[in-house]
N, C-alpha and C positions, 0 to 999 in steps of 0.2 A: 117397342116402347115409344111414348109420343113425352116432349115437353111439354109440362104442367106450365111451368113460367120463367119470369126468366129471359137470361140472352139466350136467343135463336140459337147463338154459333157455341152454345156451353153444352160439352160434350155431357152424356147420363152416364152414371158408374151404378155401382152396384155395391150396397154394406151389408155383411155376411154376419152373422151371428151363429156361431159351431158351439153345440151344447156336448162336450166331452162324457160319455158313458161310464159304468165302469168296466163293459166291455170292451175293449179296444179295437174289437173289430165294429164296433158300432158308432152309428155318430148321426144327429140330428142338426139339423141347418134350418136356419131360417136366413131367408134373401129378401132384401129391401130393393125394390126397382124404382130405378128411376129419380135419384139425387145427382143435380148437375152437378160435375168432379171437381168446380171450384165455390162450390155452396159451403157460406160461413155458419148458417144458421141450422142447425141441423136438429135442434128441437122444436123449427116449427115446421120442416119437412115431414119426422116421421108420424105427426097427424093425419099428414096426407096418402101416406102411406100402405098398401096391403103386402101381409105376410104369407109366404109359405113355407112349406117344411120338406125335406125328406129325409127319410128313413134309408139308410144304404147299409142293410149288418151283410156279414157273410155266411149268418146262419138263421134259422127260422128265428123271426120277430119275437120277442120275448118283452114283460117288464125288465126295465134294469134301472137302477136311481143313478140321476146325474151326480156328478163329481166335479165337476167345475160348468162354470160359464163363461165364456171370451166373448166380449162385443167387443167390435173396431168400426168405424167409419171412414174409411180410407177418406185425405182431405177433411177429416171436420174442424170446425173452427172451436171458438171459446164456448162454455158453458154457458157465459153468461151471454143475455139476450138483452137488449134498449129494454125491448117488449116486458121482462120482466117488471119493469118499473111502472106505477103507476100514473095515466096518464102523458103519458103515449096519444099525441095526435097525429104525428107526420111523419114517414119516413122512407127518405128517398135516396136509395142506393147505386151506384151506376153498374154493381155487380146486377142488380135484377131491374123488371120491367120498362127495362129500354124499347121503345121501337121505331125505328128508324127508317129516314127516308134518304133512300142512297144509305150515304156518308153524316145524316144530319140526325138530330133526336125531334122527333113529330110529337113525341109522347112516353114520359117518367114518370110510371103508376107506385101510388103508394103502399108503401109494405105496413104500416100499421094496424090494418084492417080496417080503416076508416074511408076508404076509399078517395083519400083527396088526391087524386090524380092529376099530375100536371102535363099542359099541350102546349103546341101551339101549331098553327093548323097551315097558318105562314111559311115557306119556304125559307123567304131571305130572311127570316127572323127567327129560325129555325138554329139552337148551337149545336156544337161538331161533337163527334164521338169520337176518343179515344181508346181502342181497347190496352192501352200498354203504356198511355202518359202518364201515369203518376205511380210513383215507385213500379212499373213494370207491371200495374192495377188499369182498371179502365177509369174512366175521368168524363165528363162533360164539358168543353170549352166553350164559355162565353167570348165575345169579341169586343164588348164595350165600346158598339157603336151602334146598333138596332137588336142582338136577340135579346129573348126572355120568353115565360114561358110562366100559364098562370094559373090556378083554379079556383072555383069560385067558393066562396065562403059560405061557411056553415055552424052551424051552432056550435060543434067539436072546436072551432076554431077561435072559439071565445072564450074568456077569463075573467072572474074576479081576484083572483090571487098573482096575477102575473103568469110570465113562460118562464122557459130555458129553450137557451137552441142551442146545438151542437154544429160546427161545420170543418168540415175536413175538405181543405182546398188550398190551393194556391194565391198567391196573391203578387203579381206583376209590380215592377218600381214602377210608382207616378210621380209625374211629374208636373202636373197641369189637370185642376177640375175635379169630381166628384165620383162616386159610382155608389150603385145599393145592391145587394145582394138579396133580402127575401124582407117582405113588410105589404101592409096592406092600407097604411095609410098615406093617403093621397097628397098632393102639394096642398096649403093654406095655411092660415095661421093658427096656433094653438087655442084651443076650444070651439074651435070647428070643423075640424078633422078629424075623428073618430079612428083607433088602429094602430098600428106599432109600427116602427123599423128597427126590424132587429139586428141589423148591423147596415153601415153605411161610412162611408172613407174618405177623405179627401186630402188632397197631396199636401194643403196647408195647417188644418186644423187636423188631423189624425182622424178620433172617433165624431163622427157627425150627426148629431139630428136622429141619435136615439132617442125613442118614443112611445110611449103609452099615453094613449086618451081614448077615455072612456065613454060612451052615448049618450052620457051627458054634459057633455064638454068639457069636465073634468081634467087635468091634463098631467103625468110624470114626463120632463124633458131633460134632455141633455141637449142643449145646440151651441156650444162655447167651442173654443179649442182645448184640444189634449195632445197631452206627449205622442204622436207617432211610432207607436212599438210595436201592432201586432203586424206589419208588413215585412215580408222574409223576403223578398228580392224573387221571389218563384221559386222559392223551397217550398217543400209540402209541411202544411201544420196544422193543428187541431183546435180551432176555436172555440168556446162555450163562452156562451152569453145570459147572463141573466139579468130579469127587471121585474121590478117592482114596485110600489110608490113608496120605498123609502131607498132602494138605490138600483144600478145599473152596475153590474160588474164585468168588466172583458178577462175570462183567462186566454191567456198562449199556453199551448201547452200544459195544458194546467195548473200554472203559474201565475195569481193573480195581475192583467195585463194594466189593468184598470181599474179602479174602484170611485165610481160615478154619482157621488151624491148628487140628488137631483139638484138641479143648478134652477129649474125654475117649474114650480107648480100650481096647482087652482085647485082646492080641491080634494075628497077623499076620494082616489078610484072604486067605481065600480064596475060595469060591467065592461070591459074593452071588447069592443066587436070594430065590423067597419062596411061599408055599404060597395068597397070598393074588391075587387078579385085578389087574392095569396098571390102576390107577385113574385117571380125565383128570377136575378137578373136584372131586374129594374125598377124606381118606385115609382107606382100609382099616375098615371096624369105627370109625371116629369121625367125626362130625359137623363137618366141618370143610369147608362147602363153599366154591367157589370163587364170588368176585363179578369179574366184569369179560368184556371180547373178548377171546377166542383164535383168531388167524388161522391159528397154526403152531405145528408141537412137530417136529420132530428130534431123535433119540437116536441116540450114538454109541458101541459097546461100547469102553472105554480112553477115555483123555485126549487129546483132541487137540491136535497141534503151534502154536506159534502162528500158523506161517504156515496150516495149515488153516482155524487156527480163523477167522482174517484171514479167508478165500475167503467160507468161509461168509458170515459177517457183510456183507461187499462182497455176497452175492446177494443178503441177504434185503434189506440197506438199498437195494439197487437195486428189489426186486420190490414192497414194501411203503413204504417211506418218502420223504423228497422224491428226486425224480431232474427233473433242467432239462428243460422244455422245451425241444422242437428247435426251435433260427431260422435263419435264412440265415448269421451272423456265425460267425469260425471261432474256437471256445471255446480261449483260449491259456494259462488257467491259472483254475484252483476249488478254493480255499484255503479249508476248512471244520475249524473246530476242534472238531469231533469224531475229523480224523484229523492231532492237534498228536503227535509225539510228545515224550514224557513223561522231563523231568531226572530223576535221582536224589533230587533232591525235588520229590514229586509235583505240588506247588502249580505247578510252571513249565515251560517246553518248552524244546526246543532246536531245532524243526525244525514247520513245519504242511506235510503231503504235499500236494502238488497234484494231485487228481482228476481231471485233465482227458487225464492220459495221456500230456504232454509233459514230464512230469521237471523241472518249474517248482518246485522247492520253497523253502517260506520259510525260511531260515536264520538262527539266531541265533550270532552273531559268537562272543562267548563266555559262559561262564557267570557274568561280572559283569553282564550286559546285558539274561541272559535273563527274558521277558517272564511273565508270574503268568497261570497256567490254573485255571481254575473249571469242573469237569464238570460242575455242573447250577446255570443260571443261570435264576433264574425270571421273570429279565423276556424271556426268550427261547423259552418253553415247556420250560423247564430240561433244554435242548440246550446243552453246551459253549462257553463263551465264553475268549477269549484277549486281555489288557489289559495294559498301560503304565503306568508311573509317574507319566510326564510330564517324567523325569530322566536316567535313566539307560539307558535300556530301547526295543530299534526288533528290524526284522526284514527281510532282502529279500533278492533273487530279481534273476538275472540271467536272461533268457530265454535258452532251450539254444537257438533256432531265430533268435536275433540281433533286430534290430530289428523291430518294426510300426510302421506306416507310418499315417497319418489313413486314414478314420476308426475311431475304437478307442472301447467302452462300458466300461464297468467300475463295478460294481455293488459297493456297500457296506455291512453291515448291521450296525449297529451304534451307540455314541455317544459322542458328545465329553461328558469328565465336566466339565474345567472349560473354559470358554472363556478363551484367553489370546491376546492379540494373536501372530498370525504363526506361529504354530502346526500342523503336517501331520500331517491323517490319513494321508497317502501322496503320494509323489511317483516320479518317474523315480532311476536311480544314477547319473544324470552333469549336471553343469549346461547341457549344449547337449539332452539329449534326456529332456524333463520331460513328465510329463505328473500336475500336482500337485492334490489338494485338499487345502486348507486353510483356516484361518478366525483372524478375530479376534476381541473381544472383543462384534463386533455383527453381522459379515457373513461369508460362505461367500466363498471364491474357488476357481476354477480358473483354472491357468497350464500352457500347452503354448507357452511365449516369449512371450505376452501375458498379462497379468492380467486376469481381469475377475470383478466382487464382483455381493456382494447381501446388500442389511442384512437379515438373519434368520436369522442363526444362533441354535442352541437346543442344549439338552442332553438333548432326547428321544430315547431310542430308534424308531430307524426305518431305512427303506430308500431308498439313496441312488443315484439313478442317472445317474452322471454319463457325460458326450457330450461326447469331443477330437474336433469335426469343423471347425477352422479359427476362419470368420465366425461360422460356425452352431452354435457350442459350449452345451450345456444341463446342467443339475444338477435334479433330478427331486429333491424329497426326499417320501418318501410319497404319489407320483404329482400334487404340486401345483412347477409349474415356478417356480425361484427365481434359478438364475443363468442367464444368456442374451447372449451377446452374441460375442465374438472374444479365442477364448484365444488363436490362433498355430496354429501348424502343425508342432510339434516332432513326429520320430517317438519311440519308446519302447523302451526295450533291459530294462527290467527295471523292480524296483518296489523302494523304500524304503517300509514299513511303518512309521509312528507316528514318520517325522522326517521331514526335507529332504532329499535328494539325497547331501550329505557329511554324514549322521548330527546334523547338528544341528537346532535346532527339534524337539524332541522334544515331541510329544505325549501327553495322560494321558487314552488312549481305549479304549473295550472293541468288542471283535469277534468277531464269531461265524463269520462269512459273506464272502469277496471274491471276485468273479469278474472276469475279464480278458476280451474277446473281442477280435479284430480285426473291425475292421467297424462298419457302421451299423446299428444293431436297426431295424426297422419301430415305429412304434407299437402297432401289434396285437402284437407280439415282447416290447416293455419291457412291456406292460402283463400279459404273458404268466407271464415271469418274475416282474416284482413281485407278481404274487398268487400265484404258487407259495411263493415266497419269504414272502410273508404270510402263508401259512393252515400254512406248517410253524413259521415261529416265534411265531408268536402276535402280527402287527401287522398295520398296517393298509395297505392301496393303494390307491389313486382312481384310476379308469382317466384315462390323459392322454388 
């Protein structure tokens, strides 16, 4: 088999397709050759694709009607594709069309089918290749002091309706000056400079000399100062930008970062083009190189919807940032408050979506009650955290699927601010089906109809992995075992977040993170999670 495309050093697997008979000695296959074994996109490979079959019975070939079909693609990624979206100009992934000189990237071809392929032909201007810098993913490092990397413009590459860009990358502390990341318009001043910059940074003013002007001088600008928010210190994060001539928005994590009414215009846009090359790394005729990893960039011609822009976001946070390891236990709700949605004032939520696909979400009763969101919290890796008063303020969730039964894990990340006797991080919504942690002013408890404590309760942040299995019940806090003993054997219908069961005992705790399974983790499983769970928020785990 030869490589179609792609990195050179990405090994080819093979996806089988067995069409089960109703002979059992019979069986039909069809084999896919030739999908690299770390390929996310797997419905634009099997286009490329030829099939074959065989036939293997133990007796003369016969008719026989199938009885089932099994597809699997060993490694496929998400269903959903950018590509599905309309309007798809650009897409540069460091999983595919790298090629490299040495150690360096000469040339990152474009996966949209639009062929805007970026080079650069320069050596010393040439950024580094990482196959394993960004979450254990490959990356592109710029140096933010000569590379970039460019292609020339094209029709595809113009708008009357605005972009959307997407970036998944890193971003270094500055301290001193500027940098641009991808734009095609040049240095000058506004109405004579044709072309956008679609993101640009500087250590004083945060967002910079975002831009849209159109070939007629026409001009949508931002070049004021703004709050400094989307830089993570070199954590990995997922950027989307959108512009238009009525505003400019930065999400973090799909959290609106910014929302940029244009500060100064000329002008109804029309056509935004630019006479100068798609710069990836630096803008146009000025010195403004980019420092940090670039996994991904996607350009979208027009502004995308929010539910699109949602999809997106859902693939890349799947392809690039944390996603659970798989265990035996069945995942019954993943309450991450990066996906809280967001009251009329922004500080608080009303609702944390449950990821796991079962429509488990956290509810907040009403808007006296509801709970204070902080989108970047830096004792977290300034990922999203969601906290309590300690007064007035809880959140929960009735399971759509009814009761689970012992044994049930439930992972917690986050901490208790103050310690106050009798107090709940989380319990069950009914007094016969609990399944509770809580703590006093010295010791942790878990209760599923029995109590049982452990003097060491603390106010550190950390990861907490508590075990309803009856005699055998454990509390893991930072993978060192603290409670142990015989909670009971209640089953669990739902969860009360930061109180008791009937809203009382209310807690004044912060949360980033809570997962539900039914089931028993292995300890190779708990210890699985908790270091996933570690190395995305920035704490720590000791294998039990």
């Amino acid at each position: 088999m030869s490589q179609e495309s792609g990195n050179p050093n990405d090994p080819l697997r093979l996806s089988i397709i067995d069409y089960i008979t109703s002979n059992p000695n019979s069986t039909i296959r069809q084999i896919f050759e030739g999908i690299p074994a770390s390929h996310t996109k797997v419905k634009h490979w099997l286009a490329q694709l030829t099939l074959s079959a065989t036939i293997t019975p133990s007796s003369p070939i016969r008719s026989v009607p199938l009885q089932s079909i099994t597809w699997s693609v060993a490694g496929g990624g998400p269903a959903f594709s950018p590509s599905d979206i309309t309007g798809l100009v650009l897409w540069l992934d460091a999983n595919e069309g790298i090629t490299l000189n040495g150690s360096d990237v000469s040339a990152w071809d474009d996966q949209s089918g639009k062929s805007h392929d970026f080079a650069q032909a320069t050596a010393s201007a040439q950024p580094a290749y990482d196959a394993t810098g960004f979450n254990g993913k490959p990356t592109v490092t710029f140096d933010g002091i000569s590379e970039f990397m460019d292609t020339a413009m094209t029709a595809d590459l113009e708008s009357t309706t605005g972009f959307t860009f997407v970036f998944v990358l890193k971003i270094p502390t500055m301290s001193t000056g500027a940098m641009s990341l991808l734009g095609n318009r040049p240095a000058g001043p506004f109405g004579s400079s044709p072309g956008f910059i679609a993101l640009e940074t500087a250590s004083t003013n945060g967002y910079d000399n975002l831009t849209l002007e159109d070939d007629s001088g026409n001009y949508a600008a931002h070049a004021t100062s703004r709050t400094w928010s989307v830089k993570d210190n070199d954590n990995p994060v997922i950027v989307t930008v959108t512009m238009d001539e009525s505003a400019i928005n930065v999400y973090h994590n799909n959290f609106i970062d910014a929302r940029i009414d244009i500060d100064t215009s000329s002008g109804t846009l029309g056509n935004v083009t630019s006479t100068s090359n798609l710069t990836l790394g630096d803008r146009p005729n000025l010195s403004r190189n980019w420092e940090g990893d670039v996994s991904e960039v996607l350009m979208f011609e027009g502004v995308l919807s929010a539910a699109d822009r949602k999809s997106v976001y859902e693939y890349e946070e799947a392809k690039w940032l944390s996603v659970l390891p798989t265990v035996s236990a069945t995942l019954i709700a993943d309450w991450d408050a990066r996906w809280a949605t967001l009251n009329v004032n922004p500080n608080s939520f009303t609702q944390v979506d449950d990821r796991s696909g079962n429509d488990n979400h956290l509810l907040v009763d009403a808007l006296s009650n509801d709970p204070f969101f902080t989108q970047k919290n830096a004792g977290y890796n300034n990922y999203p955290t969601v906290s309590t008063d300690g007064s007035s303020e809880w959140a929960n969730c009735a399971f759509a699927g009814g009761e689970i039964s012992q044994p049930n894990t439930i992972f917690h990340v986050g901490r208790v601010v103050n310690l106050i006797a009798n107090e709940f991080i989380y319990d069950g919504i009914s007094a016969s089906k609990r399944h509770s942690s809580s703590f006093t002013a010295t010791d942790w408890r878990l209760d599923a109809g029995t109590e049982v404590t452990d003097a060491s309760a603390d106010t550190t942040a950390a990861i907490h992995c508590d075990i309803f299995n009856g005699a055998d019940s454990k509390k893991y806090v930072a993978g060192t075992l603290t409670v142990d003993g015989d909670a009971g054997t209640d089953g669990l219908t739902g969860i009360t977040w930061a109180a008791r069961y009937d809203e009382d005992r209310r807690a004044h705790i912060v949360t980033t993170r809570m997962i539900v399974y039914n089931g028993l983790l292995s300890d190779a499983e708990i210890n699985s999670v908790g270091n996933n769970l570690a190395a995305f928020y920035g704490l720590t785990w000791s294998d039990i």
